[in-house]
N, C-alpha and C positions, 0 to 999 in steps of 0.2 A: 540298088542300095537305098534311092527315096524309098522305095518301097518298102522295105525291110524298119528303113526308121520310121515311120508312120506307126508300125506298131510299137513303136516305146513310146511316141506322142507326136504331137506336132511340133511342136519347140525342136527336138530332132531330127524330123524331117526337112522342116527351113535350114536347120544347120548344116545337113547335106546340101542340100541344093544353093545355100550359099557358097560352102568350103568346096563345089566344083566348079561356080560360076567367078569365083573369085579368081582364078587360073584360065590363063590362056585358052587350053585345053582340058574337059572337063574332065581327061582321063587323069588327072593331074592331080585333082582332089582324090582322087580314090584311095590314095594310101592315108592318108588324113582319116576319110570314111571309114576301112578296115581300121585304122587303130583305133576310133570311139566304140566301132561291134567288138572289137576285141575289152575294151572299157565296159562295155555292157556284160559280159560275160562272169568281170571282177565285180560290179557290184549294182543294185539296184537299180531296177527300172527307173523308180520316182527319182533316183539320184541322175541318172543320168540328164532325163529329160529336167532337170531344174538346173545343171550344170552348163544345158542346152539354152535354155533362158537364159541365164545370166551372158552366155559366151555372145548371144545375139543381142543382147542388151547394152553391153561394153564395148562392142566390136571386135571380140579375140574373138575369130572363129577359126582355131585353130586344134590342131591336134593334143600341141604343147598344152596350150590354155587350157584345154579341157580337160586333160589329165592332171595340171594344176589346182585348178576347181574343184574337182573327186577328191584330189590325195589332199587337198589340203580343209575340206569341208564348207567349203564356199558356198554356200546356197540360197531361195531365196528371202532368209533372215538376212543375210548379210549383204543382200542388195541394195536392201532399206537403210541400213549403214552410208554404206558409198555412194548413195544421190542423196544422201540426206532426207528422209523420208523420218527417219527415227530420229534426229538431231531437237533432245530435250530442251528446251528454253526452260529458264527459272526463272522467275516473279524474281524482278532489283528494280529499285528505286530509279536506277540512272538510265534504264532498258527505255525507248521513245517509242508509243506506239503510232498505227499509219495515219493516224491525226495533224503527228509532226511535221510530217510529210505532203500534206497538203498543197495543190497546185493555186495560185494566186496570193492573199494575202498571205503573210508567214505566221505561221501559231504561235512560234516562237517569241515573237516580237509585240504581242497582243497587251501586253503591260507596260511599253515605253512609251 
C-alpha cells in the first residue's frame, strides 16, 4: 500500500505509513489505507496528496479527516489560514512594534 502511495506522492506515502503505525497492528490501518485509494479514484492526484499534507500537518491522519479535507476543499491555501501564515496586520496607531518589547530598560517608560 506505501507503495502504491508513493506514486500520488510522498505526503501520501508518510500518511500510509503513519495511518498503520498508529494501530497496534499495522493490519489495522489498511482499511483507513483502502478508503484514501478509493479517494484517489474520486478525485485528483494533486488533491489528494495536498489533503495528505495537511492530514500530517494537523495530526488527523485519518480516513474520516481526509475525506473531510476532499469534500470540503481544505487545501494547502487553507493551511496558511490555520497556523496563521496569512494572518493580515494593518498599520494603527495603537499596534506596539518589537522595540516595545525590549529586554532591560522599558521603552515605554523613556519619557518619565
Amino acid at each position: 500500500m506505501v507503495h502504491w502511495a508513493q506514486t500520488i506522492g510522498p505526503y501520501t506515502a508518510q500518511l500510509f505509513e503513519r495511518m498503520m503505525s498508529d494501530k497496534p497492528h499495522p493490519e489495522m490501518g489498511y482499511g483507513g489505507c483502502l478508503g484514501v485509494i478509493r479517494l484517489a479514484g474520486k478525485y485528483s492526484h494533486a488533491r489528494v496528496e495536498a489533503a495528505a499534507e495537511r492530514a500530517l500537518l494537523t495530526g488527523a491522519c485519518r480516513y474520516r479527516s481526509i475525506e473531510s479535507i476532499l469534500k470540503n476543499a481544505l487545501g494547502p491555501a487553507a493551511l496558511a489560514i490555520v497556523f496563521g501564515a496569512a494572518a493580515p496586520t494593518s498599520p494603527h496607531d495603537n499596534i506596539r512594534g518589537a522595540e516595545y518589547f525590549e529586554y532591560g530598560e522599558r521603552t515605554c517608560c523613556k519619557n518619565r
